[in-house]
N, C-alpha and C positions, 0 to 999 in steps of 0.2 A: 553582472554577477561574476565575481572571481573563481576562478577553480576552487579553490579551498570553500569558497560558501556555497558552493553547490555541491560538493565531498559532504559537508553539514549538513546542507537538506534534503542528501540522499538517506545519512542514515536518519535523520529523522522520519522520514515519511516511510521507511522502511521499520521500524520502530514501532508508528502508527500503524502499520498494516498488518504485523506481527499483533498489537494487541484488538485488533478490533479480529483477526482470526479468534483469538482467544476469547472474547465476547460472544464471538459468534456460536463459539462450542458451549460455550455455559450457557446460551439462552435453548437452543436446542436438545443440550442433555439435560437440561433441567425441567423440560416439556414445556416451556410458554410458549400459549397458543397467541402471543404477540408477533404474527406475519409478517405485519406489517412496518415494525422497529425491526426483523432481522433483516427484510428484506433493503432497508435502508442504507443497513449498517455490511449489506454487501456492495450496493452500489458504490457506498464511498469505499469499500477495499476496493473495488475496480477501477476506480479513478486514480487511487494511490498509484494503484499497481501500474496505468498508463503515464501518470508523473512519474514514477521509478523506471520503466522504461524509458522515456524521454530524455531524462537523463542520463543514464547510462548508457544510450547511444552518442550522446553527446560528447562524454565524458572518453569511451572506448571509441575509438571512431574504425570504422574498417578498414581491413588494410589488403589491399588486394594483393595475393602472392603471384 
C-alpha cells in the first residue's frame, strides 16, 4: 500500500469512526434499551480507532531528538 492509499484509508476510517460516534449518541439519547447494537457499534469504534492509530504511527514515524 502506497502512502497516498493509506493517507485515503485514514481518512476514511476516521470518517467511519466520527459517524458511528454519532450513532452512538442517538441510540443513547434517544433511550434504546438496544445494549447490545451499542455495545457493538462501540467495539467497532475501538478497532477503528486501533486501525487509526496503526496507521498513524506508520505514517508519522518517531523521531528521536
Amino acid at each position: 500500500m502506497t502512502e497516498e492509499e493509506m493517507r485515503k484509508r485514514l481518512l476514511a476510517l476516521r470518517l467511519e469512526h466520527r459517524d458511528l460516534d454519532a450513532a452512538i449518541d442517538a441510540l443513547t439519547s434517544a433511550g434504546t434499551r438496544d445494549q447490545l447494537q451499542i455495545a457493538r457499534l462501540k467495539k467497532r469504534k475501538l478497532l477503528l480507532r486501533d486501525q487509526i492509530a496503526m496507521i498513524e504511527d506508520y505514517l508519522i514515524p518517531d523521531i528521536i531528538a
